[in-house]
KOLTI-694762 format. One line per 2 residues: number of its first residue (from 0); their letters; for each residue x, y, z of N, C-alpha, C, O. Coordinates in steps of 0.05 Angstrom, whole numbers, m for minus. Layout:
N
NUM> A> X/Y/Z/X/Y/Z/X/Y/Z/X/Y/Z  ...
***
This chain:
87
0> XX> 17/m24/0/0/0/0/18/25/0/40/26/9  7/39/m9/23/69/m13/19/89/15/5/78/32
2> XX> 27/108/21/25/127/33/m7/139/34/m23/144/52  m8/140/m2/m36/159/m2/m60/133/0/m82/142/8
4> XX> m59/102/m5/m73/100/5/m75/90/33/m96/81/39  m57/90/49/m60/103/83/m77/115/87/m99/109/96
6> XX> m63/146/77/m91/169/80/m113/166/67/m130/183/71  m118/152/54/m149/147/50/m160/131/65/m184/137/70
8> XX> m147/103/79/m159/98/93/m162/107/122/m185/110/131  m141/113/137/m151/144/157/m170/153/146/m191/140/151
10> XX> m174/175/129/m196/178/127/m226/174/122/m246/188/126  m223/148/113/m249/133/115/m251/127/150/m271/138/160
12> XX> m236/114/167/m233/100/190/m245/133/208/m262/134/227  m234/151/199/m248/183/216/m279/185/218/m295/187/236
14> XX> m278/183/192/m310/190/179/m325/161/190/m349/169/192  m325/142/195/m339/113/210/m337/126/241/m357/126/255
16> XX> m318/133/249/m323/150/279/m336/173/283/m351/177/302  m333/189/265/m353/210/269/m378/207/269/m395/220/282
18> XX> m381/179/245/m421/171/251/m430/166/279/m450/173/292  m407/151/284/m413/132/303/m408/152/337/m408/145/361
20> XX> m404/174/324/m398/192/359/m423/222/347/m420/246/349  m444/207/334/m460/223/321/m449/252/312/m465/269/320
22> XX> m429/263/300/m415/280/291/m415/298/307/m425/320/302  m403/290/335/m391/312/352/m366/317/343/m356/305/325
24> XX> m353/339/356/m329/349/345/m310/333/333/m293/334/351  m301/320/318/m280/286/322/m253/299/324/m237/281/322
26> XX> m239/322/328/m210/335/335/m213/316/356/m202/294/357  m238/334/384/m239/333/417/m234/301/415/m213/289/421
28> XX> m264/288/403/m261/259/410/m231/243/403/m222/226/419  m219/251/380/m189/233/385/m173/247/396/m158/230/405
30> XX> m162/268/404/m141/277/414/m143/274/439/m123/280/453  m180/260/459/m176/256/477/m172/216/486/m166/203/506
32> XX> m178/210/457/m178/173/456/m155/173/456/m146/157/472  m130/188/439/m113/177/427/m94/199/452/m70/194/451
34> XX> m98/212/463/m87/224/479/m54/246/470/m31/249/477  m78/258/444/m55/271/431/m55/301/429/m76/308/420
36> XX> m40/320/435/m31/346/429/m64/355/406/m76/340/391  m70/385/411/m79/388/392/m71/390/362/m86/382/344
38> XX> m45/400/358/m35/395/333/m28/379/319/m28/380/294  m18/354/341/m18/318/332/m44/318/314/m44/315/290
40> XX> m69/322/334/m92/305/322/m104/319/290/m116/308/271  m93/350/296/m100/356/269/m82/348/248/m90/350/225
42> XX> m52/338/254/m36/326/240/m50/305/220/m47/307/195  m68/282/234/m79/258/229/m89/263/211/m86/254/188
44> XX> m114/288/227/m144/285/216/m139/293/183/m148/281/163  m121/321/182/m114/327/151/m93/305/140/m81/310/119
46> XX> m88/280/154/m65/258/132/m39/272/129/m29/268/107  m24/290/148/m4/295/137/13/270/161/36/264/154
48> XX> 8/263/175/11/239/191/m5/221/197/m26/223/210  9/194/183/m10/175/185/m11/154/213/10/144/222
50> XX> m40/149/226/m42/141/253/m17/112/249/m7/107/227  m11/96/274/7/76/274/m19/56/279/m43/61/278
52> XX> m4/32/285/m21/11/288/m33/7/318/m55/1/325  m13/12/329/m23/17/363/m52/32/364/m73/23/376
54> XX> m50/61/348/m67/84/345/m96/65/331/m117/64/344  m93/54/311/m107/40/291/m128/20/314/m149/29/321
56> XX> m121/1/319/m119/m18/344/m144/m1/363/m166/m8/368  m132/21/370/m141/30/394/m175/43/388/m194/43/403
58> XX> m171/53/359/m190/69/354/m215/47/349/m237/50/359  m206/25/332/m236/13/324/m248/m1/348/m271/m8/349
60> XX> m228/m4/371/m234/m18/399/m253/1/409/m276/m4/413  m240/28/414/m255/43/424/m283/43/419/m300/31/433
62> XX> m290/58/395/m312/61/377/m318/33/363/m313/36/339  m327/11/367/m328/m18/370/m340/m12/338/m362/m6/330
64> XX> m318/m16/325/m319/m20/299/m315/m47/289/m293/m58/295  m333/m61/274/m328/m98/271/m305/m103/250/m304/m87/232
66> XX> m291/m118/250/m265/m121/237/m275/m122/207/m261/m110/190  m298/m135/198/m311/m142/181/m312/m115/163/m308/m115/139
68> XX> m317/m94/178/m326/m51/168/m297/m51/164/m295/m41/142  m270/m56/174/m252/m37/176/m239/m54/150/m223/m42/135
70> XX> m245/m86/143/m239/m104/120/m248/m82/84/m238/m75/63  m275/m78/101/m285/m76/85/m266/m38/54/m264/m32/30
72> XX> m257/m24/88/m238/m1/88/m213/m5/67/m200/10/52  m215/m31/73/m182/m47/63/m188/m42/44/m169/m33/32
74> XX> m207/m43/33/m210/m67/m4/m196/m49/m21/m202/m25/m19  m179/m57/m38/m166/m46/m57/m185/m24/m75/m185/1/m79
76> XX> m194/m37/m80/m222/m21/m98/m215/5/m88/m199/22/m95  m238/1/m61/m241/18/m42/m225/38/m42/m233/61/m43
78> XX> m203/33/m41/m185/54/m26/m169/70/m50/m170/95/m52  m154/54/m69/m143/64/m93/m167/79/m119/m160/98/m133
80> XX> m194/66/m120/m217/74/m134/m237/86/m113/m255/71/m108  m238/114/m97/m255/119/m80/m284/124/m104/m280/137/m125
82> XX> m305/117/m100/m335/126/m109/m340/156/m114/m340/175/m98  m342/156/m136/m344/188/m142/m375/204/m143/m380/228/m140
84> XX> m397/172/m150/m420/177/m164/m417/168/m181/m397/154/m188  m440/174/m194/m443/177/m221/m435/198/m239/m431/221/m232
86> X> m433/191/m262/m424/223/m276/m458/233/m290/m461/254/m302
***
């Protein structure tokens, strides 16, 4: 996997927490899960740093995401072909 698709999947893995913390702030909610600096977490959230596996680990535990949703994150498709719509 590449870098960029890392950051895509961070950012899919953000956006599954934000549903799931009914779109309260998600900076507050990880910088207080992941116990990171405010500038860390905005590091993440914009992909210019990608979370580790510890981080990874911690988040879908937290926010009880089924391994099955975060598989599903994986899929090549998915991540290299994001869904644009239709044209």
């Amino acid at each position: 996997m590449t870098e960029k698709n890392y950051v895509n999947l961070q950012k899919k893995l953000f956006a599954l927490i934000h549903d799931k913390i009914n779109h309260q702030p998600l900076a507050k909610e990880l910088q207080k899960t992941l116990n990171l600096s405010h500038s860390a977490t905005y590091q993440r959230i914009r992909g210019e740093k990608i979370i580790n596996l510890e981080e990874f680990m911690l988040l879908i535990d937290t926010y009880k995401i089924p391994f099955a949703e975060v598989e599903t994150l994986t899929d090549k498709k998915n991540i290299s072909q994001p869904n644009l719509g239709s044209a």
